[in-house]
Every structure is written in structure tokens, then in C-alpha cells.
C-alpha positions in Angstrom: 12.9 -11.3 -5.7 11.4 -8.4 -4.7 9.8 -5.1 -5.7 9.3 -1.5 -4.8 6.2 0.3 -5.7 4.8 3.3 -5.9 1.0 3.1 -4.5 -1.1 6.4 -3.5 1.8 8.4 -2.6 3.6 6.0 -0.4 6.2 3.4 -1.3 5.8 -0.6 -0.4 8.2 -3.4 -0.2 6.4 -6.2 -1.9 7.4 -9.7 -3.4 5.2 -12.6 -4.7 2.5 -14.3 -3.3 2.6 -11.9 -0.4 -0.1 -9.7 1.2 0.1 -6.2 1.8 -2.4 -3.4 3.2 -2.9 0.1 1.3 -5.0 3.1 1.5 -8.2 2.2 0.1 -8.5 2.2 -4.1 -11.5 2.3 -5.9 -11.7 -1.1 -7.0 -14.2 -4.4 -5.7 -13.0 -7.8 -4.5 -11.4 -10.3 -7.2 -10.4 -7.5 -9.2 -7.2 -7.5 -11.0 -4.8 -4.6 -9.8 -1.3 -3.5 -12.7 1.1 -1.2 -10.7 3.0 0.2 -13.5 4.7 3.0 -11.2 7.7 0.3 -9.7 10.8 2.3 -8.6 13.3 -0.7 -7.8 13.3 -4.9 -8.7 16.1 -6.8 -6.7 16.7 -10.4 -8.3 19.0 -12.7 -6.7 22.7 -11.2 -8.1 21.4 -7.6 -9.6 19.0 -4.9 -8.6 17.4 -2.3 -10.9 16.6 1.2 -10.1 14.9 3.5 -11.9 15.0 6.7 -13.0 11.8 7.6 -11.3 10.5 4.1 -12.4 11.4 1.3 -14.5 10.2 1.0 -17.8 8.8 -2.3 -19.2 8.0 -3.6 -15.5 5.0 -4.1 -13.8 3.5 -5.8 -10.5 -0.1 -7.5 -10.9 -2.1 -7.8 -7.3 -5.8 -8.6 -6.5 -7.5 -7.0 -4.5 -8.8 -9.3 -1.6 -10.8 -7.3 0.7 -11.8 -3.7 2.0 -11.4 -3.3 5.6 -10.6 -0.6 8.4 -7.6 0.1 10.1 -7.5 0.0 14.1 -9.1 2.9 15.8 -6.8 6.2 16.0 -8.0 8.7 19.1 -7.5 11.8 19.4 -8.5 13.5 22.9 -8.0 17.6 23.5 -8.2 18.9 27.3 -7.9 22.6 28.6 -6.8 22.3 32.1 -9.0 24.1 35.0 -11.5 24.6 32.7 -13.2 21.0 32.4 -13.1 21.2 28.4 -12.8 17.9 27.0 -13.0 16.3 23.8 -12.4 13.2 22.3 -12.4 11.9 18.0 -11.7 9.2 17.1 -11.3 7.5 13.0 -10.6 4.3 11.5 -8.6 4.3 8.2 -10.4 2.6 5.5 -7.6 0.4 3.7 -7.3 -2.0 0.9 -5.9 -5.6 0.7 -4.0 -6.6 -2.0 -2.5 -10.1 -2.7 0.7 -10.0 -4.9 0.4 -12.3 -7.7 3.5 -11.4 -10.1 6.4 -9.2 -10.9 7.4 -8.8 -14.3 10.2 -7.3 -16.3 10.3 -7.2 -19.7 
């Protein structure tokens, strides 16, 4: 069984006991995370869409960690003119561990 949800503007495939990365939410370590926005379940013989989400279902996650992403350059260059420059970010993400999916 598995879900679809709705997270900050982007959409993620998740499913039970599985671990998934997101942009980073407000929240510490240990602490208990309802998605309430889930667009699609699949069980083993049906799958339910919703209309933009399903009411009376719900994921709960943990959050495990806080981390950064891998480092993302970005480099500019004018030729014959010996400009350079380089930026460079990390993405600060959050790790959540998926503990149930319910339907009522």
C-alpha cells in the first residue's frame, strides 16, 4: 500500500515504514508529523483518488533529522574579460520516517 502526498508544494510517493527527504518544516526531532493533504491511496486491488484530496485519510511521519542537501554551484564567466564568479548553496531538508497510512 501506498500513498501520495501533498508536502510544501511538491508531491511524494510514500508507503510505510519508509524514509523520505523534504524541504525543511518547522518541526524538532521525535516530533509527530499528520499529513492531512493525501491526493491518492493504492491498496492491493483498488486505488482512491481524490478530488483534490481524500477526505477521512491521513499519513503520520516523524521527523528524524534536519540535514543539508549536496552542494549546488553555480559559476557565471564573461569571456575576454576575466569576470568570474562562483555561489554555491546547500538545501536545508527534513527527514521524515513514515509510520502509518490511514483511511477511515
Amino acid at each position: 500500500m501506498y500513498a501520495i502526498v501533498l508536502i510544501g508544494n511538491k508531491q511524494y510517493k510514500v508507503s510505510e515504514g519508509e524514509s523520505i527527504l523534504v524541504d525543511k518544516l518547522l518541526k524538532n526531532d521525535g516530533e509527530e508529523l499528520v499529513i492531512e493533504s493525501v491526493l491518492m491511496i493504492n491498496k492491493e486491488s483498488e486505488s482512491i483518488i481524490g478530488n483534490p484530496s481524500i477526505k477521512n485519510a491521513k499519513v503520520i511521519a516523524e521527523v528524524t533529522t534536519q540535514t543539508k542537501g549536496p552542494k549546488v554551484i553555480s559559476f557565471k564567466r564573461r569571456r575576454k574579460k576575466g569576470y568570474k564568479k562562483t555561489r554555491g548553496h546547500r538545501t536545508e531538508l527534513t527527514e521524515l520516517k513514515i509510520k502509518k497510512i490511514q483511511v477511515e
